[in-house]
C-alpha positions as CSV (number, residue, x, y, z in Angstrom):
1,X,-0.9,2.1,-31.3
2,X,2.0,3.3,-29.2
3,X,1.7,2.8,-25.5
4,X,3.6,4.7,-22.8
5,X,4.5,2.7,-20.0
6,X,5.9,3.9,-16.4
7,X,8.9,1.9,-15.5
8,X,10.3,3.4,-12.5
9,X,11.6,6.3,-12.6
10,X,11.1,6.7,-16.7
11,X,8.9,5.9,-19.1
12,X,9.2,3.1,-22.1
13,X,7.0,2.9,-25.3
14,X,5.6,-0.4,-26.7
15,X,3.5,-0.9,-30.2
16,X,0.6,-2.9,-29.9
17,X,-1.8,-3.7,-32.9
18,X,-5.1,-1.3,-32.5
19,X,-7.5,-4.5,-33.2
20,X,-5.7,-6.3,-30.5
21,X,-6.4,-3.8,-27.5
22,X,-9.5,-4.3,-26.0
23,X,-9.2,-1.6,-23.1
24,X,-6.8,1.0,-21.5
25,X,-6.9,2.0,-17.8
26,X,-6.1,5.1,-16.0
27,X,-6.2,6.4,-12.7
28,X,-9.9,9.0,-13.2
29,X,-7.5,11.8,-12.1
30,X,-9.9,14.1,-10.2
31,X,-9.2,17.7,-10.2
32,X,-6.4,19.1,-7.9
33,X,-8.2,21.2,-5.1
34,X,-7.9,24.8,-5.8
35,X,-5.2,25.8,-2.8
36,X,-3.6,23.0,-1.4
37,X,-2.1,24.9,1.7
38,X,-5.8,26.2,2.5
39,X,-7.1,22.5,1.8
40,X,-5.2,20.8,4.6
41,X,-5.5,23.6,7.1
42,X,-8.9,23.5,6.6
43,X,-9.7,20.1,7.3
44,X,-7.2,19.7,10.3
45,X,-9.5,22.8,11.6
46,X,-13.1,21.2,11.0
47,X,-11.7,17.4,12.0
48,X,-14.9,14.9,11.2
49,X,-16.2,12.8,14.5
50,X,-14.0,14.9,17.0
51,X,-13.1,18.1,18.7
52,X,-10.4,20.5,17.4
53,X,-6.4,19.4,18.1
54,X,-6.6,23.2,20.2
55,X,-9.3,21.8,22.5
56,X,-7.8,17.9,22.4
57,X,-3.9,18.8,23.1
58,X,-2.7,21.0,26.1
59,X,1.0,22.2,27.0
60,X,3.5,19.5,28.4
61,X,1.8,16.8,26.2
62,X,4.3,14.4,24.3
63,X,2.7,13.9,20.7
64,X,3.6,11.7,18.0
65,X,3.1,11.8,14.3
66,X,3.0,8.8,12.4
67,X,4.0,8.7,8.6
68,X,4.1,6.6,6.2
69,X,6.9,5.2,4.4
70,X,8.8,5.7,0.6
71,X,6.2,3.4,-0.3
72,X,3.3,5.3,-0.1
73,X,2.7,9.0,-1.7
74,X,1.6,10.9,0.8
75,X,2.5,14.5,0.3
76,X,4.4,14.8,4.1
77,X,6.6,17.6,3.3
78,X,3.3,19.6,2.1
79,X,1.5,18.9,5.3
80,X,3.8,18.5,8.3
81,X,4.6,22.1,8.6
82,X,1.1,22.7,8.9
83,X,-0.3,20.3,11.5
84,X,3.3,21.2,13.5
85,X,2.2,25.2,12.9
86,X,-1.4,24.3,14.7
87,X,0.3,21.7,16.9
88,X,2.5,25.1,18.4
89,X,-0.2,27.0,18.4
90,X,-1.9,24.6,20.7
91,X,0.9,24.7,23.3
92,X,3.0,22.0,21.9
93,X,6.4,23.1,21.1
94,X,8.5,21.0,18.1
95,X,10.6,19.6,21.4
96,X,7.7,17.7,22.4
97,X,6.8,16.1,19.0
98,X,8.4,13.1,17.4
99,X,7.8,11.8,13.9
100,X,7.6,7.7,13.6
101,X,7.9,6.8,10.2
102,X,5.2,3.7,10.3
103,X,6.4,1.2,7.7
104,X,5.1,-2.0,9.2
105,X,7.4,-4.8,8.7
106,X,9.2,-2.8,5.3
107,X,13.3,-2.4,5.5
108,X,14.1,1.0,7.6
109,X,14.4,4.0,6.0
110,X,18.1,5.3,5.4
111,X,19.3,9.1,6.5
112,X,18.9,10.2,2.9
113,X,15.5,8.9,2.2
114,X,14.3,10.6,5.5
115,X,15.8,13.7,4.0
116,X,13.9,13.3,0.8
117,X,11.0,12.1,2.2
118,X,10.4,14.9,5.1
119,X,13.0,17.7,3.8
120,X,15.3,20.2,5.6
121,X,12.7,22.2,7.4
122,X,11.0,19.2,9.1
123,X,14.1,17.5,10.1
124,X,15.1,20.6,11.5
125,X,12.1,21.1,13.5
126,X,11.1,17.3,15.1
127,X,12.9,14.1,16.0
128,X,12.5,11.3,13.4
129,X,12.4,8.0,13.9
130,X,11.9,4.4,12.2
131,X,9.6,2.5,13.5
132,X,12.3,-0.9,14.5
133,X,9.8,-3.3,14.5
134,X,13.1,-6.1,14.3
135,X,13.6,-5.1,18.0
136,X,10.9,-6.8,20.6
137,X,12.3,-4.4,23.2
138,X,11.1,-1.5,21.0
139,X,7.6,-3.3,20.9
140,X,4.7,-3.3,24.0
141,X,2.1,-5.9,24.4
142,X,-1.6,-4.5,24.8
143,X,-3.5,-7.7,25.1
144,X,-6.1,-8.7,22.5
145,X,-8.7,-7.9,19.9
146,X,-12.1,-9.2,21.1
147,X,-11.9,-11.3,17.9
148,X,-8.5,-12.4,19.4
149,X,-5.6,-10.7,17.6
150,X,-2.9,-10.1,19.5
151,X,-1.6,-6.5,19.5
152,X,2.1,-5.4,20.0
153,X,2.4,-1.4,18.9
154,X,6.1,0.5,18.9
155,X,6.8,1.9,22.2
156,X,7.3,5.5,21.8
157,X,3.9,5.5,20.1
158,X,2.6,3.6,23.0
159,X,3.8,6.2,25.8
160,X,2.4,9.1,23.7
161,X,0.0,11.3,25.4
162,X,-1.5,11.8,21.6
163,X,-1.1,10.0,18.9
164,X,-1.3,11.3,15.1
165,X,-1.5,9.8,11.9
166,X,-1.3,10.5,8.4
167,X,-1.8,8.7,5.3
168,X,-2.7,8.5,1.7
169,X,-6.1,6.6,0.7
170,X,-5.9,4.0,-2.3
171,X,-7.1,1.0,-2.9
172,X,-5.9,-2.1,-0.8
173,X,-5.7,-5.7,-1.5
174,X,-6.3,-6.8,2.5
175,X,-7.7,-3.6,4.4
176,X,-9.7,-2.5,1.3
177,X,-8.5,1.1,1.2
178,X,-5.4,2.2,2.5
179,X,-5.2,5.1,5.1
180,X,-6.7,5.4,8.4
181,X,-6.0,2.6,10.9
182,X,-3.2,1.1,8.6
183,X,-1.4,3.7,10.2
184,X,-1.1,1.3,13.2
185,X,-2.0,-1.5,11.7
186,X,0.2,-3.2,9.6
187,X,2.2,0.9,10.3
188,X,3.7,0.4,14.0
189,X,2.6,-2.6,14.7
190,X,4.7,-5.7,15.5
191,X,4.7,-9.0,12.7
192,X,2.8,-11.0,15.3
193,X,-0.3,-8.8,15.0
194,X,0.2,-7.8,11.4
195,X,0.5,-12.0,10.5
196,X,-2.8,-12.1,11.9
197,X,-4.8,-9.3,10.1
198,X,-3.6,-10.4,6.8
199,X,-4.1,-14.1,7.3
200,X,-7.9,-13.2,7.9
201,X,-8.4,-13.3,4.0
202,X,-7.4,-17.0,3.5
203,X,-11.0,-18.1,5.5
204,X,-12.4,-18.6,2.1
205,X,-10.2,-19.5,-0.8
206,X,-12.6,-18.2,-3.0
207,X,-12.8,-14.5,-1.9
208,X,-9.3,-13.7,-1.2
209,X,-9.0,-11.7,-4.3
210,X,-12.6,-9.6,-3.1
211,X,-11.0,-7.4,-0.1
212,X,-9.8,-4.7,-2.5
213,X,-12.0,-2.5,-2.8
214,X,-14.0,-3.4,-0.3
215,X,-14.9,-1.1,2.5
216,X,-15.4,-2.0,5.9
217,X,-14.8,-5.4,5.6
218,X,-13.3,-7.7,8.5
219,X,-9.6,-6.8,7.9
220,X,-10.3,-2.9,7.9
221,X,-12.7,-3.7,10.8
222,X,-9.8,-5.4,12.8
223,X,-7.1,-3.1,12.1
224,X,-9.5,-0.1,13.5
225,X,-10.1,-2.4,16.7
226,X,-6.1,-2.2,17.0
227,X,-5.8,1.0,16.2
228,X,-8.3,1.9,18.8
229,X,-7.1,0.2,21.3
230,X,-3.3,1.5,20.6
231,X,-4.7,4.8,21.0
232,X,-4.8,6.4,17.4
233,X,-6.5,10.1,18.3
234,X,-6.3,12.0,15.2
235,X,-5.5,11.7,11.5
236,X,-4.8,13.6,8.7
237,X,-5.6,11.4,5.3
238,X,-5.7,12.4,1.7
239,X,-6.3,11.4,-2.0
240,X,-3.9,12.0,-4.7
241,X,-4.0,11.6,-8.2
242,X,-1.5,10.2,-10.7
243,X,0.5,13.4,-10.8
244,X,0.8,13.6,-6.8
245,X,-2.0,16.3,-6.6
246,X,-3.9,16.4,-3.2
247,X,-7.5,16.0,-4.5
248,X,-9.3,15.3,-1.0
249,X,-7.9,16.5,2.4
250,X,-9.9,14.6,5.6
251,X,-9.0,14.9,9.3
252,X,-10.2,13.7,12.8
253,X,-11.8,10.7,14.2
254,X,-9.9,7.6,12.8
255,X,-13.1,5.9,11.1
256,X,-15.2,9.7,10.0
257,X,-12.5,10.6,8.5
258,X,-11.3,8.1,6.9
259,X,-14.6,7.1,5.5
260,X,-15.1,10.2,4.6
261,X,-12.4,10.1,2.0
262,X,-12.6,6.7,0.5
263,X,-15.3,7.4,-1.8
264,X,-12.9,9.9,-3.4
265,X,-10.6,7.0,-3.7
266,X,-13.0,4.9,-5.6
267,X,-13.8,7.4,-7.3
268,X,-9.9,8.3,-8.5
269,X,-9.0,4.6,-8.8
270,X,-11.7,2.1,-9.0
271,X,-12.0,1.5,-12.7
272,X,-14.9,-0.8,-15.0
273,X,-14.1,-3.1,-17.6
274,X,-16.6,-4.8,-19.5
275,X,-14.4,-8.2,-20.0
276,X,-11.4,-9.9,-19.1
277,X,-8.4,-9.7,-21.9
278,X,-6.2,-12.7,-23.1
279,X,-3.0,-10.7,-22.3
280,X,-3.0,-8.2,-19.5
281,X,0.1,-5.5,-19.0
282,X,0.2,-4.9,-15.7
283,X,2.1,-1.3,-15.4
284,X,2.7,-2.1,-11.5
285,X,4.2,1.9,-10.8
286,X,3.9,3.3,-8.1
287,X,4.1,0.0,-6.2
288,X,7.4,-1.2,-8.0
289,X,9.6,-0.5,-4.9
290,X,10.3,-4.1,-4.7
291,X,8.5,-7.5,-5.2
292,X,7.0,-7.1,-1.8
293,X,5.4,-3.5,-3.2
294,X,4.5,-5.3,-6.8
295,X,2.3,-8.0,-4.7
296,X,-0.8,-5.3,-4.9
297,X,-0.9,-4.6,-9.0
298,X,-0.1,-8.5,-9.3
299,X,-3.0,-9.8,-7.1
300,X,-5.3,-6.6,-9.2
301,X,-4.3,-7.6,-12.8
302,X,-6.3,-11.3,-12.0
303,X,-9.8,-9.8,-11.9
304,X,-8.5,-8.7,-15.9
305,X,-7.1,-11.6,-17.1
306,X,-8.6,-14.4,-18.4
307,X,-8.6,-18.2,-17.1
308,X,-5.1,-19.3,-18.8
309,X,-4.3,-15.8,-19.7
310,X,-0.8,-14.3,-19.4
311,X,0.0,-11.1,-16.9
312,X,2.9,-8.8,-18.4
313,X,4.1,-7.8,-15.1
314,X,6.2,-4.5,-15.6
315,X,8.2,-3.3,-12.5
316,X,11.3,-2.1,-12.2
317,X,11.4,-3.4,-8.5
318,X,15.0,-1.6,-7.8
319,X,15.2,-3.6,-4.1
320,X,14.8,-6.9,-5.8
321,X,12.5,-9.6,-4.5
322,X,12.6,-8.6,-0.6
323,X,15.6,-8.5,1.4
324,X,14.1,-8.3,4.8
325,X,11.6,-11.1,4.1
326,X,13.4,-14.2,2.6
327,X,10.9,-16.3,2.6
328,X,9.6,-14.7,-0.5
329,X,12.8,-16.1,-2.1
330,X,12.9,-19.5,-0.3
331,X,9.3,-20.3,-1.2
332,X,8.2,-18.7,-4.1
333,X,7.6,-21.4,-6.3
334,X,5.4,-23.2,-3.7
335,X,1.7,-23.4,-5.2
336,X,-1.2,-21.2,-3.0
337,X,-2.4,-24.9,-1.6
338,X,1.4,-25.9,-0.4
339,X,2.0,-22.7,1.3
340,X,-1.7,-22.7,3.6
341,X,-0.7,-26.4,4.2
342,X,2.6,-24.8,5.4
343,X,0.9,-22.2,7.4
344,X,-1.6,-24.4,8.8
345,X,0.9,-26.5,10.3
346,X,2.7,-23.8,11.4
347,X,5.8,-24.6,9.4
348,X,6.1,-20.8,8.8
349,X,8.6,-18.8,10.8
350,X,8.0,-15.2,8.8
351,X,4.1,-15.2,8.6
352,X,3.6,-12.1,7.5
353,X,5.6,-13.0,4.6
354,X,3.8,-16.7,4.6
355,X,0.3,-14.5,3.9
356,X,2.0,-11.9,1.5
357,X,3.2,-15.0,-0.6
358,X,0.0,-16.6,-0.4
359,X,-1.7,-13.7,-2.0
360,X,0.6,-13.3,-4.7
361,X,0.4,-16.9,-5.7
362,X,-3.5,-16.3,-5.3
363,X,-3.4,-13.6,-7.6
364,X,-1.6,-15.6,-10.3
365,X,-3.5,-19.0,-9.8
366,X,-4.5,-20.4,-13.5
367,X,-2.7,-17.7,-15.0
368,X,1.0,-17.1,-16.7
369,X,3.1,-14.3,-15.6
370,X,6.2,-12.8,-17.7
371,X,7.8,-10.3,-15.7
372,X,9.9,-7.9,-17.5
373,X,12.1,-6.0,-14.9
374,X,15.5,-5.2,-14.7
375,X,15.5,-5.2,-10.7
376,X,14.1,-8.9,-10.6
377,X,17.2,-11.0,-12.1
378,X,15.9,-13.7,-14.3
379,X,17.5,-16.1,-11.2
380,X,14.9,-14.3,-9.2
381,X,12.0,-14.8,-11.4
382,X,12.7,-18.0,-11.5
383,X,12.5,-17.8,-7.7
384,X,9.4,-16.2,-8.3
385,X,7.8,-18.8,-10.5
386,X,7.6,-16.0,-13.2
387,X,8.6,-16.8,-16.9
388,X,11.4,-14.0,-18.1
389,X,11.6,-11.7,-20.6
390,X,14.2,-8.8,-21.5
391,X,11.9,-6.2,-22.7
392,X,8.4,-5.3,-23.4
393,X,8.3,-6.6,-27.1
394,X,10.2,-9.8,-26.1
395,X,7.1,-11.1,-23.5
396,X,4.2,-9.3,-26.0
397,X,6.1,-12.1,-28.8
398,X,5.9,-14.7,-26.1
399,X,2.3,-13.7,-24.9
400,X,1.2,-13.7,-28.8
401,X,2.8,-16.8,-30.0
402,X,0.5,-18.4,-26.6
403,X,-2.8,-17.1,-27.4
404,X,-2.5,-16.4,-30.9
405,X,-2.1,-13.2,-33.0
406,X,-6.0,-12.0,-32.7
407,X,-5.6,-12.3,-28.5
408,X,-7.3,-9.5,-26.8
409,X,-4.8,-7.1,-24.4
410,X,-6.0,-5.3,-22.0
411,X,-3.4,-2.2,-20.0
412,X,-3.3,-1.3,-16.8
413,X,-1.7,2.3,-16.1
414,X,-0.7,2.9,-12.4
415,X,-1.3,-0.7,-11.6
416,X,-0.4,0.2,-7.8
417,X,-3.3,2.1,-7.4
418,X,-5.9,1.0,-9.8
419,X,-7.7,-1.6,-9.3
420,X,-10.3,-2.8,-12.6
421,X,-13.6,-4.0,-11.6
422,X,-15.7,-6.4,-14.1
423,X,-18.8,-4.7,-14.8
């Protein structure tokens, strides 16, 4: 059979014997709601778990809208003009709104990615800024969690006198789902509180591979306490299929809302399979930014793969490993055990990166990964503790020749957002 891959920005065929493939996965791809426009406007009128913005905003009121980065698909161009339209309508000119662009602890967005991102007419309307998490002057300290997380949030989000957020809601391999208070937290938070959410998975060694997927559990839980306490009013979530159609619109209380929309996550992107394969492809679009993006379809394709199986990890990962997190390069080939031991003893200067690493090398633990990418150099891979391979048919030869020519191969389409499930 013939099998169309995404590889960035194109697509690439590979032949695959038919008795070989045992299954194929695809996002579900739920209908497109019927009038987009209609969609969001409606929901931003009827938010869940709170008042309307007209009764919660008043004239003179600085408000700030947080968005998410180019890593994540949320349709902003398609909805900014109509929560500014209802934000005006309110009493809140465009001079009193600003626009954060909440990318955690990613690289900043340049002029021409905020262009492509947001378009002409918003840029026209708001002021734009990157959240420069880099900066601790840019950062404010609000204490603690009661669980003890220490919380630093970007300053202009901080002296907001309301504080939106929008997102996109997929599956997530620390807070479960994405969307809702991942707008704060990892979004404009600072790497000291971000380190400590996402080292809350490594408790247990044998569940860090669990979280995604999993709703309300103590990650999400701790980034709505942050979130809360930063102030988060209002946000504007939705679910997308693989063609970028809006499928479900929520709005209002950070945890109604967002709950209210996961289940048309799962539903999209939560896929069955009734066993794991010898050889797994691992399609890791549309988190093949960089190696940093490609950690969530790695850490999925594990639940597919057998014990000594081998991943073919496709991305085309066009930023390379991680510029703005080195450690990723200086300690990839530590094992999952060397890198706690490292953390532990708090020989880790970049622990955000320190967990991120530890959840890749996690998600490849008693497995062999062949990473076919032209982004990742075969130096990198190496880095990486990945084996190389220069195209599709070069690692299915390798993968073959491993586990013999009746090996079973399970596919993964849209690895960044689906996330298979053993039945």
């Amino acid at each position: 059979m013939k099998v169309e891959l995404i590889y960035g920005s194109r697509e690439i065929d590979v032949d695959i014997p038919d008795k070989n493939v045992l299954w194929e996965l695809w996002p579900n791809d739920l209908p497109p709601v019927a009038d987009e426009e209609r969609e969001i406007r409606h929901a931003i009128l009827n938010p869940l778990g709170c008042e309307r913005l007209g009764a919660l905003v008043k004239p003179g009121m600085k408000v700030v809208i947080l968005a998410d980065d180019l890593t994540r698909p949320t349709p902003k161009k398609r909805i900014l003009p109509i929560l500014l339209d209802e934000l005006n309508r309110a009493g809140v000119p465009d001079i009193d709104i600003t626009v954060l662009i909440a990318l955690g602890t990613h690289r900043y967005m340049t002029e021409d990615e905020i262009l492509k991102a947001f378009g002409n007419e918003i840029i026209s309307r708001v002021r734009i800024l990157n959240h420069e998490w880099m900066g601790p002057g840019n950062l404010v300290t609000l204490g603690r969690t009661e669980n003890g997380t220490p919380i630093t949030v970007n300053k202009v989000a901080y002296d907001a006198d309301f504080l939106i957020g929008l997102g996109s809601i997929v599956p997530h391999c620390w807070a479960g789902f994405s969307g809702g208070a991942k707008i704060i937290q990892p979004g404009i938070s600072g790497p000291d509180t971000t380190a400590a959410t996402h080292h809350l998975i490594f408790d247990d060694d044998s569940e860090v591979l669990s979280f995604a997927g999993m709703a309300h559990n103590k990650v999400m839980n701790e980034m709505r306490a942050v979130a809360r306490q930063a102030g988060l009013d209002f946000i504007v979530n939705v679910v997308v299929n693989s063609k970028k159609e809006v499928v479900k619109v929520v709005a209002g209380d950070l945890e109604m809302a967002h709950n209210a929309g996961i289940e048309a996550s799962r539903q999209n992107f939560v896929r069955e399979i009734s066993q794991r394969a010898d050889i797994v492809i691992e399609e890791a679009y549309p988190a093949d930014f960089d190696m940093w993006q490609a950690t969530k379809p790695l850490s999925y394709s594990r639940r597919a793969v057998k014990d000594g199986g081998t991943v073919i990890f496709l991305t085309a990962a066009p930023d390379g490993i991680c510029a703005n997190h080195p450690f990723l390069a200086e300690q990839g080939r530590c094992s999952y055990s060397e890198l706690k031991d490292m953390m532990l003893c708090d020989q880790v200067g970049d622990r955000v990166a320190g967990s991120l690493l530890m959840l890749i090398k996690k998600g490849v633990e008693g497995v062999n990964v062949i990473a076919v990418s032209d982004g990742l150099t075969r130096e990198m891979k190496w880095q990486m503790a990945m084996e190389h391979a220069g195209s599709m048919e070069e690692a299915l030869r390798i993968a073959f020749a491993r586990h013999g020519k009746d090996a079973t191969v399970g596919i993964i389409h849209h690895g960044g957002d689906v996330l298979p499930v053993l039945s």
